[in-house]
N, C-alpha and C positions, 0 to 999 in steps of 0.2 A: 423498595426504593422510595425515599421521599421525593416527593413535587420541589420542584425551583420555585423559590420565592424571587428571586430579584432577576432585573431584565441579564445579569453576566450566566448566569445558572440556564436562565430560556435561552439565550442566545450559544453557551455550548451545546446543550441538549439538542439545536436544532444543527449544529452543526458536524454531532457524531453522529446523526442521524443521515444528514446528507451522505458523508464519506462512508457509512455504512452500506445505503443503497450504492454508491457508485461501484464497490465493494463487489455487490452481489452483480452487478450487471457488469462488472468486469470477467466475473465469476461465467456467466453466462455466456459470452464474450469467447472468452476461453473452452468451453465445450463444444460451441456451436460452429466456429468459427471455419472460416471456408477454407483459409489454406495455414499454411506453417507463418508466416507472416505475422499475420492478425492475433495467431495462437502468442509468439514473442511479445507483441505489442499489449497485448493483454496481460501476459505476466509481467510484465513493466506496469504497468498502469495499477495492478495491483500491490504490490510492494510500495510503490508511491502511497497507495491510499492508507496500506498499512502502517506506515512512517506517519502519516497523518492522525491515524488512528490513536498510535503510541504520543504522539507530541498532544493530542487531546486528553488524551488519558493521565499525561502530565501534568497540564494544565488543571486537571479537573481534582486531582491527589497531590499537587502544589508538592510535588517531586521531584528533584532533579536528576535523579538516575530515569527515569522515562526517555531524558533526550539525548543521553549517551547512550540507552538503548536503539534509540532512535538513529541515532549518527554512524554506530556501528549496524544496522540493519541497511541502513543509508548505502555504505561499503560494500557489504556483499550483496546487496541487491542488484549493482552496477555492475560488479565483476561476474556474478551468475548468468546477465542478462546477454552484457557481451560475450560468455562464453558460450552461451548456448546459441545464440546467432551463429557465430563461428563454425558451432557446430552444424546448423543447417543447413547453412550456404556454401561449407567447405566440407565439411565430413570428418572434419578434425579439431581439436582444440590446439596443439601444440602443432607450430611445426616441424 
């Protein structure tokens, strides 16, 4: 990988770097996590940072399919998150 020359290059590199680590400690988050709750909250949080990732990675390959991937990840990240809530706190997804 070459080095960034200009402050737009340092400045996304410092910023896939952050939503990377948060990434991981979401990642962590999610293993260690005391109850079923936290365990939800954590895979929300990480699909966020994913969508982050992806619209970085857009940004960074001056792509426009990144952020209709991004907007379709957007989608079922919501609808996974709420159904599996659903599922924990009710035992069911449909009623």
């Amino acid at each position: 990988m070459i080095l960034p020359t200009g402050l737009f290059e340092w400045s996304l590199l410092i910023a896939i770097l952050s939503v990377s680590v948060s990434q991981v400690m979401a990642m962590v988050r999610l293993v260690i996590g005391p109850g079923n709750g936290d365990r939800i909250l954590a895979l929300d949080t990480m699909v966020i940072n994913a969508i982050g990732l992806i619209v970085l990675l857009g940004i960074a390959q001056g792509s426009e399919v990144y952020f209709e991937a991004a907007l379709i990840f957007a989608m079922l990240g919501f609808v996974s998150t709420v159904a599996y809530a659903r599922f924990i706190l009710r035992g069911d997804i449909i009623e």
